[in-house]
C-alpha positions in Angstrom: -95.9 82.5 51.9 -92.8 80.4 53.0 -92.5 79.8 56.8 -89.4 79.2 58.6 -90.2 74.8 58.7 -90.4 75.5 54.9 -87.0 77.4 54.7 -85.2 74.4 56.8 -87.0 71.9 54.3 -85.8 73.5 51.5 -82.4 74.1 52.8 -82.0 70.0 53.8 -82.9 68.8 50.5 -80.6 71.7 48.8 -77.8 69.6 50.8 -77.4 71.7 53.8 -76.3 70.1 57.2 -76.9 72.0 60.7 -74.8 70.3 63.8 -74.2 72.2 67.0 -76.3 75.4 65.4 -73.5 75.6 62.5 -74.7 75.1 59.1 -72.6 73.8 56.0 -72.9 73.6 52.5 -70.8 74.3 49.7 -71.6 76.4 46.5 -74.0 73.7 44.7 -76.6 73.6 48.1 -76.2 77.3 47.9 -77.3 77.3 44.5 -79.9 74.4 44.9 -81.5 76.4 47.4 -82.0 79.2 45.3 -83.3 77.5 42.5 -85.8 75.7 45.4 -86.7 79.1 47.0 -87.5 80.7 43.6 -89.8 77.8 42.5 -91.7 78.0 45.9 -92.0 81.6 44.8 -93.5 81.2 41.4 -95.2 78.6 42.6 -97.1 80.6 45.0 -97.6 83.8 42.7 -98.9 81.3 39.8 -96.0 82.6 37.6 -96.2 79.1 36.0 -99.9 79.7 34.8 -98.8 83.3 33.6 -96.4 81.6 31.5 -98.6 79.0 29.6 -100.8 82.2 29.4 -98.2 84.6 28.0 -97.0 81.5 25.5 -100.5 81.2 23.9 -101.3 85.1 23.6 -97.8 85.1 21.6 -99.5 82.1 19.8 -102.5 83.9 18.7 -100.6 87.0 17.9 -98.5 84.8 15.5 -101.2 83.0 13.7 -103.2 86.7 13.3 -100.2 88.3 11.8 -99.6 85.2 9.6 -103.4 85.2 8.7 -103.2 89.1 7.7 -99.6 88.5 5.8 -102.0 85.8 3.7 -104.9 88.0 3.5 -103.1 91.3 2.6 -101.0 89.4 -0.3 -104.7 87.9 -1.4 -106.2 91.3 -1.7 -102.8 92.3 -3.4 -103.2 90.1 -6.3 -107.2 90.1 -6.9 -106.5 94.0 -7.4 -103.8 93.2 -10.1 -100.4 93.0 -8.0 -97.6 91.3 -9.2 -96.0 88.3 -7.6 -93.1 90.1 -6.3 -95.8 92.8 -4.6 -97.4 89.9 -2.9 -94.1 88.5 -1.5 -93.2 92.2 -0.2 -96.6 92.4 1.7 -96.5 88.9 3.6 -93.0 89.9 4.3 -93.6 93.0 5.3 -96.2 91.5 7.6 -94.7 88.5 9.1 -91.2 90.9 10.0 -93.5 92.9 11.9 -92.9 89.4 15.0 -88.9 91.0 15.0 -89.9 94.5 16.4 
């Protein structure tokens, strides 16, 4: 959890001045300070490691579907399917990652 020193930290290096209790910045320090404030926040929730997390599941997931989509056309043609059949199936399969 952010403290108020870590506000005024962040605020300073977003490009924010402070003289006689008035604070300036123009749009960009504004939007520095955003970017700053959110990355403290992901930061301290881990969102970071959820991602590489979330990026690997989706990984696995691909290389399953593309291992059935090779299995499935396999099992097509041992059991007499034509080419064209075995095409359908793995794309059949493999579309399944646009739903």
């Amino acid at each position: 959890m952010m403290n108020q020193e870590d506000i005024i930290r962040m605020a300073r290096e977003a490009g924010f001045s402070e003289q006689d209790g008035i604070i300036t910045g123009g749009v960009s320090d504004l939007e520095r300070f955003a970017e700053l404030i959110a990355a403290a926040e992901r930061k301290a929730i881990g969102f970071d490691k959820a991602e590489l997390w979330i990026k690997r599941i989706n990984d696995a997931v691909l290389a399953e579907r593309e291992a059935c989509a090779e299995a499935a056309a396999d099992a097509v043609a041992f059991n007499g399917g034509t080419v064209q059949m075995e095409a359908h199936v793995r794309q059949a399969i493999r579309a399944r990652s646009e739903k």
